[in-house]
C-alpha positions as CSV (number, residue, x, y, z in Angstrom):
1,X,56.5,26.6,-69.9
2,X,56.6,23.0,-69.6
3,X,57.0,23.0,-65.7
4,X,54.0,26.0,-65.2
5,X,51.7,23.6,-67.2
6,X,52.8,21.0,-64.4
7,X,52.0,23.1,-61.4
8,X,48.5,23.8,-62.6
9,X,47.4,20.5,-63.7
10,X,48.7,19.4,-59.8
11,X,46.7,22.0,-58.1
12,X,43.5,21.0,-60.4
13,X,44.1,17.4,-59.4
14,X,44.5,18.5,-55.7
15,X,41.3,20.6,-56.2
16,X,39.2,17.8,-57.4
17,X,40.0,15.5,-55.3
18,X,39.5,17.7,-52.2
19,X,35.5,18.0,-54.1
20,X,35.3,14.5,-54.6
21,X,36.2,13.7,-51.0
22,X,33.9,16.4,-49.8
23,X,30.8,15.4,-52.3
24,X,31.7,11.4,-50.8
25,X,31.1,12.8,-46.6
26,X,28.1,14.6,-47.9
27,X,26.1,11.9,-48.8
28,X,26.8,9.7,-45.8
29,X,23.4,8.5,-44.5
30,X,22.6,10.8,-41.5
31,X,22.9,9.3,-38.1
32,X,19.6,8.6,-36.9
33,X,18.6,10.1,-33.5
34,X,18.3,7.4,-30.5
35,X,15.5,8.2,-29.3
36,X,15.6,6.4,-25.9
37,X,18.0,9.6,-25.4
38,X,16.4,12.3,-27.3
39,X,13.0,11.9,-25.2
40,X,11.3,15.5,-24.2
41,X,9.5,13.9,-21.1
42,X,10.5,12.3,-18.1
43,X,10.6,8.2,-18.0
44,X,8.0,7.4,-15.4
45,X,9.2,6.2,-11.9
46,X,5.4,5.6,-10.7
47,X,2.8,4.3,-12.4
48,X,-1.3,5.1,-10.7
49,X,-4.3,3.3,-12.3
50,X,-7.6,4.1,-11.3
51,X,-10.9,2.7,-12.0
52,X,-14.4,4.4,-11.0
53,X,-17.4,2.6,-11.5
54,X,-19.9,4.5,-13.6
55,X,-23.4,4.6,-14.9
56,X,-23.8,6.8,-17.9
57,X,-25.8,10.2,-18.8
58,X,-25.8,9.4,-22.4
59,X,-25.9,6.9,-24.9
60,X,-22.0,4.9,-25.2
61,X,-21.5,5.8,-28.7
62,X,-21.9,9.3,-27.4
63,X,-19.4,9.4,-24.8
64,X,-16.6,10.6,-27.1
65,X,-18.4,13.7,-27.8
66,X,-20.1,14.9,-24.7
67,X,-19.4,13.0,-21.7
68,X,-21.6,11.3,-19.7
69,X,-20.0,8.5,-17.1
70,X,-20.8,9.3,-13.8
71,X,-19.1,7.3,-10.2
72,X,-21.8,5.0,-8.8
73,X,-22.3,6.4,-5.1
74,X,-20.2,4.2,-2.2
75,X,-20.5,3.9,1.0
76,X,-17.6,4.0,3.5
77,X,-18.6,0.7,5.2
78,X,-18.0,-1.2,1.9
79,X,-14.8,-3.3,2.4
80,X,-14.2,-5.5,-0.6
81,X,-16.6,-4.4,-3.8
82,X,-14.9,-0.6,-4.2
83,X,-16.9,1.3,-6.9
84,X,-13.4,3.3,-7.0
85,X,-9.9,1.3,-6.7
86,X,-6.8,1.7,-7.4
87,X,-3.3,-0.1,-8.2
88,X,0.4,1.1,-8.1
89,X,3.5,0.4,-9.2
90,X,7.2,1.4,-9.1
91,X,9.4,1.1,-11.7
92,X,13.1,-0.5,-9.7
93,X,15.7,-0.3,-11.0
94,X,16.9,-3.9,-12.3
95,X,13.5,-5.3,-11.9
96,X,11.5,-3.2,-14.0
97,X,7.6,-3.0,-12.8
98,X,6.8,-4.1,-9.7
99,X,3.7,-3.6,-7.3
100,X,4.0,-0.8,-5.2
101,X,4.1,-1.6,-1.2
102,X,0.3,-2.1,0.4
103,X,-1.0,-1.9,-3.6
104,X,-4.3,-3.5,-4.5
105,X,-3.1,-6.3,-6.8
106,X,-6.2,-7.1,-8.9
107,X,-9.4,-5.2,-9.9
108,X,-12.5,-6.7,-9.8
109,X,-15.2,-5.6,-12.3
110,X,-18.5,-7.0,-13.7
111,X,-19.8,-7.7,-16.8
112,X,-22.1,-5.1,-18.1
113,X,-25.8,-5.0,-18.4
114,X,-27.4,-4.4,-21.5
115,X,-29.8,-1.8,-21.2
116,X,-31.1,0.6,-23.4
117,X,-33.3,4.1,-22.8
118,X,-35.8,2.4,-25.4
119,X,-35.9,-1.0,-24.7
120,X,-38.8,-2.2,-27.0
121,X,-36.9,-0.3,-29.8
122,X,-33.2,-1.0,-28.8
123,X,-32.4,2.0,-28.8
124,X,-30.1,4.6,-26.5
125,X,-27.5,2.0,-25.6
126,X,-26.7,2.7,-21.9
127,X,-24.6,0.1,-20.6
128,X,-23.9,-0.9,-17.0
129,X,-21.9,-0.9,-15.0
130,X,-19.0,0.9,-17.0
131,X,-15.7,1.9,-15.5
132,X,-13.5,5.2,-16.2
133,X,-9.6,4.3,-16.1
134,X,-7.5,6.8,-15.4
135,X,-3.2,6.5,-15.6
136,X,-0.7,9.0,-14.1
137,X,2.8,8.9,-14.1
138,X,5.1,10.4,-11.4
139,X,9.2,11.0,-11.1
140,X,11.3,10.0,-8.8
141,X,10.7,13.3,-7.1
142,X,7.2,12.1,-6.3
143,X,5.5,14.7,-8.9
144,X,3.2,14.1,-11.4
145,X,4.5,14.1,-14.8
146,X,1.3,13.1,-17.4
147,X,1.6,17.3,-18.6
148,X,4.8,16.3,-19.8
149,X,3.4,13.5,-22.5
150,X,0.0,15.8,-24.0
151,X,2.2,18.9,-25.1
152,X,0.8,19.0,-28.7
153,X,4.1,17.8,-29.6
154,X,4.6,14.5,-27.1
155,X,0.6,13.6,-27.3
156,X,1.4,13.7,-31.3
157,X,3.3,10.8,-30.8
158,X,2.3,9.1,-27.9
159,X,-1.1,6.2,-27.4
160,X,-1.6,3.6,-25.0
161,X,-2.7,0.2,-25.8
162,X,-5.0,-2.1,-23.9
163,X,-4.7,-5.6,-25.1
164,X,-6.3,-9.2,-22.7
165,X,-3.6,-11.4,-22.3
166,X,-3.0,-14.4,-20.4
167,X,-7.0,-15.6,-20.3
168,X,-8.5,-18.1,-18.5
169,X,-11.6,-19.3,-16.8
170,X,-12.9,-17.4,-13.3
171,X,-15.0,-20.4,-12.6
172,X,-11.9,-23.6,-12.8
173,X,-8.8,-21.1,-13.5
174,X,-8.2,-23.3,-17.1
175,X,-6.2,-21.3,-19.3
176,X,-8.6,-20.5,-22.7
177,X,-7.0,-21.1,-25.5
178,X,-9.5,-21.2,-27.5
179,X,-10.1,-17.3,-26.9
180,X,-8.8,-16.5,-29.8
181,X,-10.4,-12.6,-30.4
182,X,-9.6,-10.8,-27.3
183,X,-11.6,-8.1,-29.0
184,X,-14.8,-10.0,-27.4
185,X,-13.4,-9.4,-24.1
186,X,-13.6,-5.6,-23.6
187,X,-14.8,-2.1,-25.6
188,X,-12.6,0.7,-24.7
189,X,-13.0,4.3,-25.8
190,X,-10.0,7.1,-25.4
191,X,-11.4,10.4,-23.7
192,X,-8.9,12.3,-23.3
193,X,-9.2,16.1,-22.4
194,X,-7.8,19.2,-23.3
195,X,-6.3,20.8,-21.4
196,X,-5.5,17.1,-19.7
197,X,-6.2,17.3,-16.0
198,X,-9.9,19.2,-16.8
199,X,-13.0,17.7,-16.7
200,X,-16.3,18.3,-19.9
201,X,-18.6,18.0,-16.6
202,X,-17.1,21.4,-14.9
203,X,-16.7,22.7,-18.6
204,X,-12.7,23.1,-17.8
205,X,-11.8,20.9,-21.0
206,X,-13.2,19.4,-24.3
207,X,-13.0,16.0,-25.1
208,X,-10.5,15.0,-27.6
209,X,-9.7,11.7,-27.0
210,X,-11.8,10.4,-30.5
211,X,-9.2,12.7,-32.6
212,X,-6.1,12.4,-31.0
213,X,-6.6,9.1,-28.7
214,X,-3.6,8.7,-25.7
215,X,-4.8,6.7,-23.4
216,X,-4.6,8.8,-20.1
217,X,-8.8,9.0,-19.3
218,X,-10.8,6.4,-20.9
219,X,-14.1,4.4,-20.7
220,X,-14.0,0.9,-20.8
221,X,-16.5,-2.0,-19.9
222,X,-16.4,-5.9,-20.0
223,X,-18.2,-8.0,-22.2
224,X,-17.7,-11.2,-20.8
225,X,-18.3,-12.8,-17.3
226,X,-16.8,-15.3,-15.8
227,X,-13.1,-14.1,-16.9
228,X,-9.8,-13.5,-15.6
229,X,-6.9,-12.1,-17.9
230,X,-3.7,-9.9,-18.0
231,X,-4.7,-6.6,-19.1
232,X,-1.4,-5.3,-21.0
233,X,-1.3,-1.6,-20.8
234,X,1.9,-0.5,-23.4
235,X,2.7,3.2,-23.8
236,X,3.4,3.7,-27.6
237,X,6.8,6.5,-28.2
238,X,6.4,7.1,-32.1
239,X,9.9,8.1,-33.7
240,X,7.4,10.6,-36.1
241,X,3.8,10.0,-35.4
242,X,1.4,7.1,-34.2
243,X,-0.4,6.3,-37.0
244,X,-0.3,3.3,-39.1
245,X,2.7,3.7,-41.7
246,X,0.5,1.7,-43.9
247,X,-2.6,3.0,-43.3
248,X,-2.5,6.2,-41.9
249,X,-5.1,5.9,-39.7
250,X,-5.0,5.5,-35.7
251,X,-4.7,1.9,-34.5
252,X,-7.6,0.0,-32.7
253,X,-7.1,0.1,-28.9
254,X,-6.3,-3.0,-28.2
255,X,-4.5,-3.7,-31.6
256,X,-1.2,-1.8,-32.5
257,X,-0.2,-3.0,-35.9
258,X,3.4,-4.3,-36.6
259,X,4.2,-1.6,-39.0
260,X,3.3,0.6,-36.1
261,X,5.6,-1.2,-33.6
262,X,8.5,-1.2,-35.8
263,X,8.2,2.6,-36.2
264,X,8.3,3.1,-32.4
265,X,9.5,1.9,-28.9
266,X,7.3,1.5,-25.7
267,X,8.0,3.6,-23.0
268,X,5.4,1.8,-20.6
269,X,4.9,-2.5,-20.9
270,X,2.8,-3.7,-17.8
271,X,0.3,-6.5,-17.2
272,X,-2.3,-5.6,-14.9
273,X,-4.3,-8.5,-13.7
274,X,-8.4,-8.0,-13.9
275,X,-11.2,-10.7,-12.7
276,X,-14.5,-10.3,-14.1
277,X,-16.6,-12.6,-11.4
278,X,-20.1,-11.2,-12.0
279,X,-23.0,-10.3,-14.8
280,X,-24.7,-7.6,-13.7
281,X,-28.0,-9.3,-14.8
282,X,-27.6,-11.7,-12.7
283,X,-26.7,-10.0,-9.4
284,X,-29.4,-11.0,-7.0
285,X,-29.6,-11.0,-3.6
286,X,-33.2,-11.6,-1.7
287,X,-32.7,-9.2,0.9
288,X,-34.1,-5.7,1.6
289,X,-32.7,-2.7,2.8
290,X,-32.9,-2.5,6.5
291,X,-33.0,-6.2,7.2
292,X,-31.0,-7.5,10.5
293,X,-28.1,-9.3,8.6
294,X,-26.8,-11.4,12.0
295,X,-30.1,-13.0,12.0
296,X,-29.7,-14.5,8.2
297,X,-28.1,-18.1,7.3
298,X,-27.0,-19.1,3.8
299,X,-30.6,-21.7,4.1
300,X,-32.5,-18.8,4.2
301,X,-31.5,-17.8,1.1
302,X,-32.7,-19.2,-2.5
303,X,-30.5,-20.4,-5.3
304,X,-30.3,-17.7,-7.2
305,X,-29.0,-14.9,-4.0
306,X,-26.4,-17.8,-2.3
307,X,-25.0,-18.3,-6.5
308,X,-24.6,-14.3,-6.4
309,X,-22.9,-14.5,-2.7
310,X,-20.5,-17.3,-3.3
311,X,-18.9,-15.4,-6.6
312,X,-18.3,-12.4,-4.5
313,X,-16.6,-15.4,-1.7
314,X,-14.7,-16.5,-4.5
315,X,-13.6,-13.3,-5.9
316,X,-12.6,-11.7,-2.7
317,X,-11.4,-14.9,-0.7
318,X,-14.3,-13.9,2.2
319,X,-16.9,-16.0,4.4
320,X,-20.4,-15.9,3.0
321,X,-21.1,-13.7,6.1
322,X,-18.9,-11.1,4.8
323,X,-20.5,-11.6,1.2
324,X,-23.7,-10.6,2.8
325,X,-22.4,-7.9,4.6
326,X,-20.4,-6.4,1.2
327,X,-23.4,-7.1,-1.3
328,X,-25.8,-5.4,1.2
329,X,-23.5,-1.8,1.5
330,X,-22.5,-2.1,-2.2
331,X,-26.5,-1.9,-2.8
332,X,-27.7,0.3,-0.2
333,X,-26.0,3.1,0.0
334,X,-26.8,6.7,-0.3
335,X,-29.1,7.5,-3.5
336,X,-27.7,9.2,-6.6
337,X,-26.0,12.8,-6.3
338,X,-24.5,15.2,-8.6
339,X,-21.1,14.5,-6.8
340,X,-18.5,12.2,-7.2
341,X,-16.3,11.4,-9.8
342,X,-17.5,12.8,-13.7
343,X,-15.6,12.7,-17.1
């Protein structure tokens, strides 16, 4: 009796110890995913960025909704102020980023205008110039891959960031320090479309950028001349979402928040160098379509049209010649048209 009481307290000791060491492993903190490995899109081996020079259709606080920007018309003899330009880079392996062979390395932009459709009033803000920036990423294999990052589930988590960095006069090339709010320096707005690669214009796509902002077709314009700064374009990877933790709410453009960072990685990081050398309200040059160029000198010219010429000199690196010659196709050129580049 004594040793069958024995026996079954040992297998009940047996038994709850095999619990209690199964209970212990099932309330082990689960290993979190890495999600540098977990990732359901390619990383990007190229990186395109495009900027179109626009005029708009519609008032800027409208753009979100229905469109509007609209490439300014160039002509082909145009060598230095493209309306449309380009910069690309490779990712290397080791190196990280680098500037693509034969790349543009800088974009040159101006400060917009101020105008309105009701001046007296102030009202119908139509800004100009403004500039469309379009990204795409590409493999290794040479094929686009910006489908892979606006499936519902990837554009859930994913938003670029456009933040000024690294400023410092145009005019003497003096770091300013005192710049404190690189807010001042530019106004971006996402427009992104669904599906990604159509257009509001042709009615292939709806604009959704406002309510689920990513970064891959935007608007943005400059709001201060005489600039030149490191435009830091960062592809946010959320590990759940891309909205503040805090908040909830989508983070400004240019501002991520830290509780933000700390909840994601960055799949892109890349300073992209911009020079803003003119105000729009002040480009003037006294000179009329049609004129013989070869026949004008820099003293023929008053104050006002040789300041305009020698910021385009300085910008560009170019004789006051070629200044001429630029400023006179970037001007003249063929009238408006219903073609070109549209949101």
């Amino acid at each position: 009796m004594k040793r069958n009481f024995l026996k079954t307290a040992a297998f009940l000791l047996m038994g709850l110890a095999a619990t209690m060491a199964f209970t212990a492993c099932s309330n082990d903190p689960e290993t979190p995913q890495d999600e540098r490995k977990n990732k359901l899109h390619e990383d990007p081996a190229k990186m395109e960025i495009q900027l179109v020079e626009c005029h708009l259709h519609v008032d800027w606080n409208d753009i979100q909704e229905v469109g509007g920007p609209h490439q300014n018309t160039e002509s082909d003899k145009t060598k230095f102020m493209k309306k449309i330009q380009t910069i690309t880079y490779q990712n290397v392996a080791g190196k990280g980023w680098q500037l693509a062979e034969g790349s543009q390395k800088k974009f040159y932009v101006m400060k917009n205008g101020d105008y309105y459709q009701d001046p007296k009033e102030k009202q119908h803000y139509r800004p100009a110039p403004v500039y469309l920036l379009f990204i795409k990423y590409y493999n290794t294999a040479g094929k686009i891959i910006n489908h892979e990052f606006m499936t519902e589930d990837q554009a859930r988590i994913h938003q670029h960031f456009f933040t000024p960095v690294n400023v410092k006069s145009f005019v003497d090339g003096k770091p300013e320090t005192d710049n404190a709010d690189k807010s001042e320096l530019i106004d971006y707005l996402y427009t992104d479309t669904t599906p990604w690669d159509g257009t509001k214009k042709d009615k292939t796509a709806e604009i959704t950028g406002k309510q689920n902002p990513v970064g891959f077709k935007g608007v943005i314009r400059f709001l201060k001349n005489d600039k030149e700064f490191d435009l830091k374009i960062r592809l946010y990877h959320g590990f759940k979402g891309k909205t503040d933790p805090k908040t909830n709410q989508f983070c400004p453009f240019n501002k991520p928040s830290s509780s933000l960072i700390q909840s994601g990685e960055w799949d892109v990081n890349i300073d992209v160098p911009f020079v803003v050398y003119m105000d729009r309200d002040e480009m003037l040059v006294d000179i009329n379509e049609g004129d013989d160029l070869s026949k004008l000198k820099e003293a023929d010219l008053d104050e006002d049209s040789n300041s305009t010429l020698h910021r385009i000199m300085k910008a560009y690196g170019i004789s006051w010649a070629e200044a001429l010659q630029d400023y006179y196709y970037y001007t003249f050129t063929a009238g408006h048209s219903s073609g070109g580049i549209w949101l």
